[in-house]
N, C-alpha and C positions, 0 to 999 in steps of 0.2 A: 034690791037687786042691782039697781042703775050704780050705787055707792062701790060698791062691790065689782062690778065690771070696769067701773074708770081706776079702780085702785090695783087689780089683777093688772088690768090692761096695761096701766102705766108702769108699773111693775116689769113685766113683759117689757115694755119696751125700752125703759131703761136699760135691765142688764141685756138686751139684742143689742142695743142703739151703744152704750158702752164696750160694749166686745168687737163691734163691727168697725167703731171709731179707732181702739186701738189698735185691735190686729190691720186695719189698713193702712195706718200712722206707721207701726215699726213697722212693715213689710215698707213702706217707700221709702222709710231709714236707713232700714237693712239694706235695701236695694242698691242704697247711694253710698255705701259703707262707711255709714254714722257707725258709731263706738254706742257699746250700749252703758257706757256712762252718759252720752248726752241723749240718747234714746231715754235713760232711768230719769234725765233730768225736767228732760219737757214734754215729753209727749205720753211715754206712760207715765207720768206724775201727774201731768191734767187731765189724762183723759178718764185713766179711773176714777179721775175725782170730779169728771162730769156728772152724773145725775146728782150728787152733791152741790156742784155749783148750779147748775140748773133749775134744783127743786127750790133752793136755797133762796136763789134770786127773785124768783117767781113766787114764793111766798112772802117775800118782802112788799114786791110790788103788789099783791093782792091785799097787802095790810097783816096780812096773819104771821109776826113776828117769834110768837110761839111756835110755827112751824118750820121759818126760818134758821132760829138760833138754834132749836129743838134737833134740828137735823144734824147741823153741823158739832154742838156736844153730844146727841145719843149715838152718832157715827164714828166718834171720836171712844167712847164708851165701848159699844161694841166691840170695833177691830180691839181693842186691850185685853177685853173678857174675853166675849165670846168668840171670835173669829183666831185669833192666838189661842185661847186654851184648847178650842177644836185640835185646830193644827198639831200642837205639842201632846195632847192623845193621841191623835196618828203618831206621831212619831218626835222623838225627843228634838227643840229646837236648838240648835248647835247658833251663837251668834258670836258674829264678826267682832271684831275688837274696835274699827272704825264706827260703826253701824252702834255700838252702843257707844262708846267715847263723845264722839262727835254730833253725831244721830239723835241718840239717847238725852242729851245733853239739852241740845235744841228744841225740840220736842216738850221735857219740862219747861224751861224758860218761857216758848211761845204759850204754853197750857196757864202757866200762871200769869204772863203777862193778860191775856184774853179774860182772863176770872177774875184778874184784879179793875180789869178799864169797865170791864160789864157790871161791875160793884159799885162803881162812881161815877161812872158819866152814860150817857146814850153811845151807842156806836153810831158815828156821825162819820161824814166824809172825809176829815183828816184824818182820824184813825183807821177809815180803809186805806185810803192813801197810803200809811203806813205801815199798815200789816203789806200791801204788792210792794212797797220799798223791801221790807224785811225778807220777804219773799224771795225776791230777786236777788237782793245781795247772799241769799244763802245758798242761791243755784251756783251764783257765780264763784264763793268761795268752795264749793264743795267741787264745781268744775276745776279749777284753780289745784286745789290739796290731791284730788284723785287724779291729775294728768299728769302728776311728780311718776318717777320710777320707782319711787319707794313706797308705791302703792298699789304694784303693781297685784300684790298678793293679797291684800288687804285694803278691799273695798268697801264705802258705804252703802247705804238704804239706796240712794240715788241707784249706782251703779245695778244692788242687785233686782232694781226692782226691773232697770232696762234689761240683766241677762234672762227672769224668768219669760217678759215677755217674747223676747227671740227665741227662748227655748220654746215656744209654744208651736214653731213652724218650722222647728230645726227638722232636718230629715222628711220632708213631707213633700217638697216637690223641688228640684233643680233650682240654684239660684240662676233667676232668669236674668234676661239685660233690660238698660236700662229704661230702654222704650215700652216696655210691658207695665209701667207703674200706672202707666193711666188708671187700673182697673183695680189697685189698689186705693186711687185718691177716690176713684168712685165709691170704694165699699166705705172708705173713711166719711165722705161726704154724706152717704146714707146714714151712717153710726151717727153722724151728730143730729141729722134731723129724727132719728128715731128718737134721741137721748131728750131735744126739746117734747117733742109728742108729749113722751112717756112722763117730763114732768110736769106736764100743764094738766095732763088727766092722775096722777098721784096726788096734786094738792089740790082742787077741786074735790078729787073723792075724801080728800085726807080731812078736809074742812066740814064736808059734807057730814063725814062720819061721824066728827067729835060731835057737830049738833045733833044728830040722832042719837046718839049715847049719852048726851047730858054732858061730857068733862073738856077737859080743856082741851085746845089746838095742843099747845104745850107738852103734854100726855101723848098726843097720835105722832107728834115730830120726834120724839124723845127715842118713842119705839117702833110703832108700824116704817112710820117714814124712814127713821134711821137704819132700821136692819133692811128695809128695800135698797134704799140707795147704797149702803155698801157689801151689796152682793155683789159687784166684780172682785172688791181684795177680799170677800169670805171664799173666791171660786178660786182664785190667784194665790192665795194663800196654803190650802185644800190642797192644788194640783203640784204646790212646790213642795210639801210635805209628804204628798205619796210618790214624789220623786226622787225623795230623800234629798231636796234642792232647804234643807233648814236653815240655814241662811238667810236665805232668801224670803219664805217666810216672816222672819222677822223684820227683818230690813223696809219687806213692805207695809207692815203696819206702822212702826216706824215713819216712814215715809209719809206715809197717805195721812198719817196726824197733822204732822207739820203743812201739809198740802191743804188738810181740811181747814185748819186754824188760821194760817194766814191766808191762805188763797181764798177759800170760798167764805171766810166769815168777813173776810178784807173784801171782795167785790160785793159781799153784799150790802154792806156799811156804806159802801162808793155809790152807788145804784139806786139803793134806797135804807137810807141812816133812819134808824129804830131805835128803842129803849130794847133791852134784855129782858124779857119776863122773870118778874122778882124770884118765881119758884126756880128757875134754871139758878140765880145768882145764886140764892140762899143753899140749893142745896145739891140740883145736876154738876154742876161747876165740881164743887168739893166731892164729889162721885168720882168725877174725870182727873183730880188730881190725883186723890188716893189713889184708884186705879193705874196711873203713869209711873206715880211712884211704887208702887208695888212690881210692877211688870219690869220697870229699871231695876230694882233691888233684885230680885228673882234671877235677871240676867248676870247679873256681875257674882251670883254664885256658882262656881263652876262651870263660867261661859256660855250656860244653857237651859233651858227649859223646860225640864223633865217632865213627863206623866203626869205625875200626883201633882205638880205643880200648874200643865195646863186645867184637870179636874179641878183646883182650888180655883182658879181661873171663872170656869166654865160657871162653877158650882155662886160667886159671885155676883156676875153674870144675872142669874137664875135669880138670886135673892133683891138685886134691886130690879128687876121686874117685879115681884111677887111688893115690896115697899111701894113702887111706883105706881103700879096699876092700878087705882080705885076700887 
């Protein structure tokens, strides 16, 4: 029951600590009238991808590298199958031309450069180093390409991940002035310390659990872990679909890969440098590629996502759980 209460509970606090982070983050953005290109670039691009980085780290530092790496590939996994096929059941995804060109593009490269360095060496501190270099210079050139005027109509992942979260408070209360932010950085401040909470009691219980069931950390990070921590872009993703925001959608899985891959597998590497558990290399890896590549092919037919196409998705999804599981 104790396993079960720290994994619920971290759960909970996660996606509270998550949600409370962001929407306090873009509300003092908004406030100060940031663009929500640079809102899509740093603030919802990490914040959603806090209990990720969070859990990630903190499983590092605990030793438990199968929960670690486990997180950031079954999270990476997820948004592709399940969280996109969801979406494109609700409603067909329409994507941007940037968001896949540009997006789409980056997104493979950093997927297979992460498969290929995890196959041959340990992820050690230079190679985090260089996943926040890579990181960085991809905020900067996508800030850079998206503040031309010839982009004005055609935006990436970045941009639309900033417009869903602004749409989230659009029409909801008077834009106040500027003295009233305090009480956004308050809720912000609260989001992150819920979002640590929630991942010091998710990998304890996460660790706890795989020894009472007998299987690997590996196996609990791949999938309990991974579909907990990315319940903000399965909620973000959900709410831009029955907004008919498909776009957006996409852009944010999209995004939140590139986020996941260099950001949090890159601090975790920095933080505490581990080997890759051979079962991720040999064969989660080649899951998350196929997957990438399929979800890009699917996009560039007909610019969208259709139905039958999120259900093949979904349906995916479903089968390497049913492979994965013991």
């Amino acid at each position: 029951m104790e396993i079960w209460l720290a994994l619920i509970g971290g759960f909970v606090l996660l996606v509270a600590g998550g949600e409370l982070l962001v929407r306090g983050a873009v509300q003092v953005a908004s406030r100060l009238g940031v663009s929500p290109l640079v809102i899509g670039l740093t603030l919802v691009g990490f914040g959603t991808s806090a209990p990720e980085l969070v859990t990630s780290v903190q499983a590092a530092i605990n030793g438990s590298p199968g929960i670690a790496y486990g997180n950031v590939v079954g999270s990476n996994i997820a948004n592709l199958l399940l969280i996109l096929g969801t979406s494109a059941l609700l409603t067909p995804i329409m994507v941007a031309s940037m968001a896949l060109k540009r997006d789409g593009a980056v997104m493979l490269v950093v997927t297979l450069l992460f498969a290929g360095l995890a196959a041959t060496m340990p992820m050690n501190q230079v190679i985090g180093a260089g996943f926040l270099v890579l990181l960085a210079s991809y905020i900067y050139f996508a800030f850079r390409q998206e503040s031309q005027p010839s982009a004005a109509t055609n935006h990436g992942a970045a941009y639309e991940k900033g417009a869903a979260a602004q749409s989230v408070d659009a029409g909801l209360t008077p834009k106040p002035s500027v003295g009233s932010i305090v009480l956004p950085i308050l809720i912000a401040i609260v989001g992150l310390g819920l979002v640590v909470a929630g991942g010091y009691f998710l990998v304890n219980g996460a660790v706890a659990l795989a020894r009472l069931w007998g299987i690997s950390e590996t196996v609990i990070g791949l999938t309990i872990v991974a579909v907990g921590t990315s319940l903000p872009e399965l909620v973000t993703s959900i709410m831009a679909a029955i907004r008919k925001q498909t776009d957006v959608a996409f852009g944010n899985i999209i995004g939140s890969n590139i986020y996941n891959t260099l950001g949090i597998a890159g601090t975790t590497a920095l933080i505490s440098p581990s080997v890759v558990p051979r079962e991720i290399v040999t064969s989660d890896n080649l899951v998350m590629i196929v997957a990438s590549v399929v979800v890009i092919a699917l996009a560039y037919t007909g610019r969208k996502i259709a139905r039958w196409e999120g259900l093949l998705l979904l349906a995916g999804y479903i089968g390497y759980l049913v492979w994965l599981w013991p």
